[in-house]
N, C-alpha and C positions, 0 to 999 in steps of 0.2 A: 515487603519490598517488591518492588515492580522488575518484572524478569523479561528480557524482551529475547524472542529464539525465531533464529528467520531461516527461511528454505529458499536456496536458491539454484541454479546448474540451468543447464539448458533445455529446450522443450521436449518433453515426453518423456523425461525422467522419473515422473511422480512425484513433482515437487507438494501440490493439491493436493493428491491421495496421504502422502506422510503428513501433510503438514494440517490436516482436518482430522486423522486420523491421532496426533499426538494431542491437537485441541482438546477433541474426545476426552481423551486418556485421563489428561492434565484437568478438566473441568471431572472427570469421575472421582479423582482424588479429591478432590474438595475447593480448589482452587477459582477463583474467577478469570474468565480466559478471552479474551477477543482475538479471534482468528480475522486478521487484515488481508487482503485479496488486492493485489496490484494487476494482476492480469486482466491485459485485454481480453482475453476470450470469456474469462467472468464462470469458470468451472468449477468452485467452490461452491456456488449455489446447488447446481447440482449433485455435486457431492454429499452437502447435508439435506437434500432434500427441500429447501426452504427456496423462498425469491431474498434476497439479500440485497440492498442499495448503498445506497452511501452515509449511511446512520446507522450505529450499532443496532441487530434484531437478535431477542432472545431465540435459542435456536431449539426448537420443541423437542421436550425428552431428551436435554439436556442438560440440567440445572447448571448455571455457573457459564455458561457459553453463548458468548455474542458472536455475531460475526458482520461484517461489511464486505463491500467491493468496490473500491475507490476508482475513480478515471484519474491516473497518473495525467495525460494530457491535462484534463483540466485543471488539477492541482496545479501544474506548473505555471497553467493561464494566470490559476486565480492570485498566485504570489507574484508572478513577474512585474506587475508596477510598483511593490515593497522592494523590491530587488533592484530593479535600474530605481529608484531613489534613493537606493543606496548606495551605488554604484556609484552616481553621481558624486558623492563626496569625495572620490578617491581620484580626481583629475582625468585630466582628457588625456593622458598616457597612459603605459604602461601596461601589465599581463592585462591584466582587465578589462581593457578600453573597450574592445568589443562586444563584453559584456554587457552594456548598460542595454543595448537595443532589443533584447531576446534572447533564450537560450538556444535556439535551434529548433522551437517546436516538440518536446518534450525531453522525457529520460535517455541515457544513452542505452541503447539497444531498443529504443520501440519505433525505430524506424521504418 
């Protein structure tokens, strides 16, 4: 069964350090683990030591552990014309209406 365990809090907490460090842990146990990296600053990579992109990379001398580093902005890019066509279904009123044109230019807090 697929287990999903996220780190979040504000910056310079150790979200990185706990959250590569339980990866670790979790892949020494036997399990298969992909460590997902939303951060702009992209400090994961250096964490494990490796270059990390936006495609799962096995992460050396450490069986069982992938890791990536997504661009949250471009995700957003890359789904918002799925999203206002969907949007569109839902009338030219109501909570939504301002939705169909954009979200703002990404997640909230990566302003």
């Amino acid at each position: 069964m697929a287990r999903l365990l996220l780190f979040g809090g504000k910056g310079g907490v150790g979200k990185t350090t706990c959250s590569a460090a339980s990866a670790i842990r979790l892949a020494d146990a036997g399990l298969r683990v992909l460590l997902v990296s939303s951060d702009p600053a992209h400090s994961t990579s250096d964490s494990l030591g490796i270059e990390l992109g936006p495609e799962p990379t096995p992460v050396d001398g450490v069986p069982g552990l992938f890791g990536l580093e997504m661009d949250p902005e471009a995700r957003v890019a890359q789904a918002m014309p799925k999203i206002s066509e969907a949007m569109q279904g839902l009338g030219g009123g109501g909570p939504f209406a301002g939705l169909a044109g954009g979200a703002g230019g990404g997640p909230p807090g990566g302003g």
